[in-house]
VEXVEX-985584 format. One line per 10 residues: number of its first residue (from 1); their letters; for each residue x, y, z of N, C-alpha, C. Coordinates in steps of 0.05 Angstrom, whole numbers. Layout:
NUM = A = X/Y/Z/X/Y/Z/X/Y/Z ~ ... $
// end
This chain:
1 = XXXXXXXXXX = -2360/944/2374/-2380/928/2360/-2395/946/2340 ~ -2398/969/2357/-2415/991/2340/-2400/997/2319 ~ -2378/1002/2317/-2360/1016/2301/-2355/995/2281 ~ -2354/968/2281/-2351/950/2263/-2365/958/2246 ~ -2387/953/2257/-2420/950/2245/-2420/983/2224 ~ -2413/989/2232/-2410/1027/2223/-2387/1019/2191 ~ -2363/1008/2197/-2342/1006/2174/-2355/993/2157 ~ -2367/968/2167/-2382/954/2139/-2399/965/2129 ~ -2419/979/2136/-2435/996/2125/-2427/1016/2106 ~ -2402/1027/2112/-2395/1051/2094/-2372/1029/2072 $
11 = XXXXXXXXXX = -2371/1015/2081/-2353/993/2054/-2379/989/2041 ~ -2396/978/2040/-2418/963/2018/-2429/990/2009 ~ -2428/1015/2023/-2440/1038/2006/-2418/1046/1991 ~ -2396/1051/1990/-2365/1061/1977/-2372/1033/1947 ~ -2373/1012/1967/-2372/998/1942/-2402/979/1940 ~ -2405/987/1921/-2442/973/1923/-2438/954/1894 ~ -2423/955/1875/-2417/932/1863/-2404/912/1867 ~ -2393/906/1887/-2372/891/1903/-2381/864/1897 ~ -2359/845/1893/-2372/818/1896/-2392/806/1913 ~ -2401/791/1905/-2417/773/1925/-2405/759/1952 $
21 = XXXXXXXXXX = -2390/744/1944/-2364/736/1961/-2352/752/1988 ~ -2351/776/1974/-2338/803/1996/-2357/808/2006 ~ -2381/807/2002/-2404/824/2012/-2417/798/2039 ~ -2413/779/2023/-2428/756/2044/-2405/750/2068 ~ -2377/757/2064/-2350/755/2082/-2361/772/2106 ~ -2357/794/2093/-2366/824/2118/-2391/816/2142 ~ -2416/815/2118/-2439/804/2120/-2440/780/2151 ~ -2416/753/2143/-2418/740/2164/-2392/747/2180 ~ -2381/762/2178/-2359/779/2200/-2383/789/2223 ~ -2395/809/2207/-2412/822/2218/-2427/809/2239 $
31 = XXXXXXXXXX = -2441/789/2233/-2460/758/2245/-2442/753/2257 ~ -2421/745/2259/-2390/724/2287/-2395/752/2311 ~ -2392/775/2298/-2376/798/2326/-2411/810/2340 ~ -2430/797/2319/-2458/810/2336/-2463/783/2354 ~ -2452/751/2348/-2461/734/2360/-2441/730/2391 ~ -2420/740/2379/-2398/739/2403/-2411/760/2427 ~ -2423/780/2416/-2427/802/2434/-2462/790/2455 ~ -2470/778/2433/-2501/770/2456/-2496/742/2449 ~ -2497/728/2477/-2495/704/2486/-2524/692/2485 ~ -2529/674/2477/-2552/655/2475/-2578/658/2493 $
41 = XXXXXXXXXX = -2565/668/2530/-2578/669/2548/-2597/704/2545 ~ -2580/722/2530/-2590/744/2525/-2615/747/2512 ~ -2638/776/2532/-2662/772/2515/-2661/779/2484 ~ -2640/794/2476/-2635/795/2452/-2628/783/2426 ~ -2620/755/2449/-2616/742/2424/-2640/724/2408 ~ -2663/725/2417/-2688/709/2407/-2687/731/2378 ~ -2684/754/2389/-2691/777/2366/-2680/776/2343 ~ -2645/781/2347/-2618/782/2334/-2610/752/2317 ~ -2621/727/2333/-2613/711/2312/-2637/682/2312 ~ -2662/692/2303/-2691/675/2301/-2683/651/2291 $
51 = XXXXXXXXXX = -2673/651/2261/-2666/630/2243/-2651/615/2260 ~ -2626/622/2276/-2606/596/2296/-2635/590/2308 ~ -2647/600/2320/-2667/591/2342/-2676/567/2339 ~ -2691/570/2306/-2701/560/2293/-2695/532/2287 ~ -2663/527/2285/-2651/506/2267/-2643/494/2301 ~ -2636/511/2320/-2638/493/2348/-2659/477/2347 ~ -2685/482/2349/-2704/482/2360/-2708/452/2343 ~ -2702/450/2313/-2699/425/2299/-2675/412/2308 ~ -2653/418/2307/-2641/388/2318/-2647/381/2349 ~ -2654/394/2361/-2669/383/2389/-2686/360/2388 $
61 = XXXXXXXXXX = -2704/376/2366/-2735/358/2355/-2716/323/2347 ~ -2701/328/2332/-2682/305/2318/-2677/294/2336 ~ -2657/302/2354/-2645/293/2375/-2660/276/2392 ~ -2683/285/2401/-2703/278/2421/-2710/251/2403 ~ -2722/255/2377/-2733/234/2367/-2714/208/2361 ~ -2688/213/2362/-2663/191/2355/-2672/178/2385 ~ -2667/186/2405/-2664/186/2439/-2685/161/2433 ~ -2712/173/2427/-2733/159/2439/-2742/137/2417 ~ -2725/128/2400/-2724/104/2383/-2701/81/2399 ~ -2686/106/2409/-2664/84/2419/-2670/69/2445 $
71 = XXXXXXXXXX = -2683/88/2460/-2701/79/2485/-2719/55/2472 ~ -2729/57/2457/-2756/40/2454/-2735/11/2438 ~ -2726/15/2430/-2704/-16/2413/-2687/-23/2442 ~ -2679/-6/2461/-2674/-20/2484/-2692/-33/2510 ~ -2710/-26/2504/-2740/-33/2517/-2744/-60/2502 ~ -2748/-60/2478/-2756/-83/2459/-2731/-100/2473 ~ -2717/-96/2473/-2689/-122/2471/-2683/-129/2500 ~ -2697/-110/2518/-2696/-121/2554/-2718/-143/2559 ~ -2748/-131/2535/-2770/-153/2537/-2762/-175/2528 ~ -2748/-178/2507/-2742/-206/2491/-2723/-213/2499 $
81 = XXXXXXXXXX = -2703/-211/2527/-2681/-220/2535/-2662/-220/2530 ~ -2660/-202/2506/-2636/-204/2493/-2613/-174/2503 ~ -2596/-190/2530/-2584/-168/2539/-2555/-153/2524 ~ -2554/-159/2504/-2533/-151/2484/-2534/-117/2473 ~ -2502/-112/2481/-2518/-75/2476/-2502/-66/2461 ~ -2511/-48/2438/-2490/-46/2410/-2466/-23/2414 ~ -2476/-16/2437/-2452/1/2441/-2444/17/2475 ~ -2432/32/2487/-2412/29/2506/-2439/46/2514 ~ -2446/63/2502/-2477/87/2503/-2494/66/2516 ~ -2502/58/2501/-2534/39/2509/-2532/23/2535 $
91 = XXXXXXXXXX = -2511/15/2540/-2497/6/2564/-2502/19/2584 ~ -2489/44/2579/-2484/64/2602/-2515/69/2607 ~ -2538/71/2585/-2561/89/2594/-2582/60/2608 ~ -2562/30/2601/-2587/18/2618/-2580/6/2638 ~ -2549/24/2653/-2533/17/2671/-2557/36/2693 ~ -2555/59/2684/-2567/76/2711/-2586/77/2699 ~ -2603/69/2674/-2635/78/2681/-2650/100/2666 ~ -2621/120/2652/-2636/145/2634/-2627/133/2618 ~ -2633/151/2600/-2625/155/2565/-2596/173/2564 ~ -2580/168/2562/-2556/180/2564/-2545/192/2527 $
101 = XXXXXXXXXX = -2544/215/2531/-2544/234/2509/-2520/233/2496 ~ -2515/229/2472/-2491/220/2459/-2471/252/2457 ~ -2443/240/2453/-2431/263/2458/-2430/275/2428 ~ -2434/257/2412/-2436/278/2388/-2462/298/2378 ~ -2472/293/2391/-2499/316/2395/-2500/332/2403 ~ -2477/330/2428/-2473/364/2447/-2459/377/2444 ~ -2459/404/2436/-2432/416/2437/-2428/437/2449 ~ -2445/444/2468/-2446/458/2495/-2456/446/2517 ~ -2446/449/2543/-2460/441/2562/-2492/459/2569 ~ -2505/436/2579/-2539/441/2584/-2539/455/2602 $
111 = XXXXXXXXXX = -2530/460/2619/-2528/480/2641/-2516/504/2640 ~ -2498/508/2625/-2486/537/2629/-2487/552/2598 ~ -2486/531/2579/-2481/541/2557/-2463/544/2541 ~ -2438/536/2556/-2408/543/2544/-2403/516/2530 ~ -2389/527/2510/-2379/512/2486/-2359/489/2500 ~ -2360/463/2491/-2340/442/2494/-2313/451/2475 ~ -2295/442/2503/-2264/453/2481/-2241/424/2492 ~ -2231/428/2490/-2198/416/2492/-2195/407/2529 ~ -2202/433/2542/-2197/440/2572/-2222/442/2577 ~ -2246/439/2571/-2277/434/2577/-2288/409/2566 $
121 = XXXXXXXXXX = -2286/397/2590/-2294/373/2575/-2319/358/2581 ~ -2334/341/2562/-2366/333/2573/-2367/312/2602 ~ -2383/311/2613/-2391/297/2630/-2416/295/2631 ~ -2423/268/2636/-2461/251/2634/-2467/255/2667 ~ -2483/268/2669/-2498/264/2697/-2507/239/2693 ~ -2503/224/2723/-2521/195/2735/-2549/191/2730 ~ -2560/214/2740/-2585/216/2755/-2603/236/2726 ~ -2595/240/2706/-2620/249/2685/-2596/248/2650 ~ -2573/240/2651/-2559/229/2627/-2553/254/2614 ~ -2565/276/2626/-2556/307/2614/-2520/302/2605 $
131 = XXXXXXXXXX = -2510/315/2583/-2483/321/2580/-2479/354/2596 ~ -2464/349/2615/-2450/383/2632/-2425/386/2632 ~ -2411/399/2638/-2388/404/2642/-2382/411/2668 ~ -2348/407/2672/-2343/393/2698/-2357/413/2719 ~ -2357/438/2721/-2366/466/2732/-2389/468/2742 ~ -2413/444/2725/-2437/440/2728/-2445/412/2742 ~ -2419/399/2742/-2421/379/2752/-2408/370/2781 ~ -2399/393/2794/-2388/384/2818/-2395/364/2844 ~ -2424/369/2832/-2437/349/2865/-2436/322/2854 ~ -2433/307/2877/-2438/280/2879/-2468/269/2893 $
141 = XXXXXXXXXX = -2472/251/2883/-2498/242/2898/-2509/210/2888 ~ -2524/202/2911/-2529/171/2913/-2550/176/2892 ~ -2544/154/2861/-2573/153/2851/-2583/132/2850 ~ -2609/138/2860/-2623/120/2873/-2638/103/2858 ~ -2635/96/2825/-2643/80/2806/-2625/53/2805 ~ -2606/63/2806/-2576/41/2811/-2579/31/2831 ~ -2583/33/2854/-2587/15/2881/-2556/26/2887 ~ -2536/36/2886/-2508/31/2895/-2514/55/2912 ~ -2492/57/2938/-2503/76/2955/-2480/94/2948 ~ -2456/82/2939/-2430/94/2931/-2442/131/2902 $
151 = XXXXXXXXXX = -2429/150/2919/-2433/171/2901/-2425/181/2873 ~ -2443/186/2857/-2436/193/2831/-2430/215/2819 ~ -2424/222/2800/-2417/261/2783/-2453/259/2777 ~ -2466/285/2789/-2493/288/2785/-2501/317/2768 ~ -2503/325/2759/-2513/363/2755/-2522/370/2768 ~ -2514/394/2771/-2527/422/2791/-2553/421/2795 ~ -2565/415/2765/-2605/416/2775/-2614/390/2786 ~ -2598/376/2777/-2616/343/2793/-2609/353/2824 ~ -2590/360/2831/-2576/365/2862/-2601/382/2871 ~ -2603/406/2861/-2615/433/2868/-2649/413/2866 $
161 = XXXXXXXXXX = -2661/401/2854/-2676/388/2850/-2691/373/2884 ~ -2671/357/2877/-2668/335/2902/-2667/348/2921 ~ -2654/367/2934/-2654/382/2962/-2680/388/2965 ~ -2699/400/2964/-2722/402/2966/-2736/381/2976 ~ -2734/364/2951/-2754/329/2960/-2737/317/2984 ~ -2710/322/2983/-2703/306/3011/-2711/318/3030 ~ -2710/343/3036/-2716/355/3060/-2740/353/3072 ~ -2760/352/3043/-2799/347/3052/-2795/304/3052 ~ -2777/297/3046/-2778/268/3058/-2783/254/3029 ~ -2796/277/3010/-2809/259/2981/-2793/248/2966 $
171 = XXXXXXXXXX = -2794/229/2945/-2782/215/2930/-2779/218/2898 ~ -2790/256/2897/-2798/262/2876/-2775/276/2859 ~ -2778/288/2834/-2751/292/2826/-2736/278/2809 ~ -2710/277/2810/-2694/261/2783/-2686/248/2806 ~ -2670/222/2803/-2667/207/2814/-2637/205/2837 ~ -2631/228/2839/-2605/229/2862/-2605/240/2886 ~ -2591/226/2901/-2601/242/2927/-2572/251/2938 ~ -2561/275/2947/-2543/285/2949/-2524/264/2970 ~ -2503/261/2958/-2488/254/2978/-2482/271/3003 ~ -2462/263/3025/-2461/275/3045/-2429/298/3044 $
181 = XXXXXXX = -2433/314/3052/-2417/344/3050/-2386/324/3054 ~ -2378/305/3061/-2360/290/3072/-2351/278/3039 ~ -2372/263/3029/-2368/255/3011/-2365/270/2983 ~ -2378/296/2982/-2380/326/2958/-2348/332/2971 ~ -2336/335/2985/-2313/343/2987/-2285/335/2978 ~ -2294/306/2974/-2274/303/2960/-2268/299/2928 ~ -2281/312/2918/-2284/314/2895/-2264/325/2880 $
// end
């Protein structure tokens, strides 16, 4: 990595009239093999790449704000009876109760971080509409918004969540309650 970083340096000094083109190539060579090397979760990367931070931090803002128009036009259309839903999404999110996060929004799972590919593929938790991947999604559990006692694909933190409140008896938490080790097994 070091040594990359070292060749391009002595290329733009060798050649300091160099195109623009060549210079911005290297330039985002340079940016791919420093982003490959610190992963998102690294404290270094708040440092190393502010501006991504930055433009996350806005389509989140976006994101959130699409979510919570779409919530509120399906709120409006449950008050006025009108159970008609424009699409397979809006369905799903007033099947169980969340806001269920569209897949063209995500392009990593919320939990781990890894990129959606070919052989990684998204999955909606029941119990909070998070997009995870399958890795993040192994447990099953009754969610308890749905009334169905039958187990669903939940995320790791609604699970990790819920153990706690089930054990103190509370009802607090996201809305799943772990299925039984009988039932996680066959997964």
């Amino acid at each position: 990595m070091l040594e990359a970083a070292r060749q391009i340096a002595e290329h733009v000094r060798a050649f300091p009239r160099a195109g623009k083109r060549r210079l911005q190539r290297k330039r985002d060579e340079l940016q791919m093999r420093l982003a490959s090397a610190v992963p998102r979760g690294h404290p270094l990367y708040a440092r190393l790449f502010a501006d991504q931070l930055l433009v996350d931090e806005y389509v989140a803002r976006v994101i959130d704000v699409r979510n919570e128009r779409r919530q509120q036009e399906a709120s409006r259309r449950r008050a006025e009876g009108d159970v008609k839903f424009a699409s397979w999404h809006e369905y799903q999110s007033a099947k169980y109760g969340v806001l269920w996060e569209d897949d063209k929004d995500v392009r990593e799972c919320r939990e781990c971080a890894r990129p959606f590919t070919l052989l990684r593929r998204r999955h909606h938790c029941r119990s909070c509409g998070k997009i995870v991947c399958d890795a993040c999604s192994k447990a099953r559990g009754v969610v308890l918004a749905r009334g169905d006692e039958k187990p669903k694909r939940v995320c790791d933190t609604c699970v990790a969540a819920q153990r706690p409140a089930a054990a103190d008896g509370a009802a607090a938490g996201p809305a799943a309650a772990p299925a039984s080790d009988a039932a996680a097994a066959n997964v």
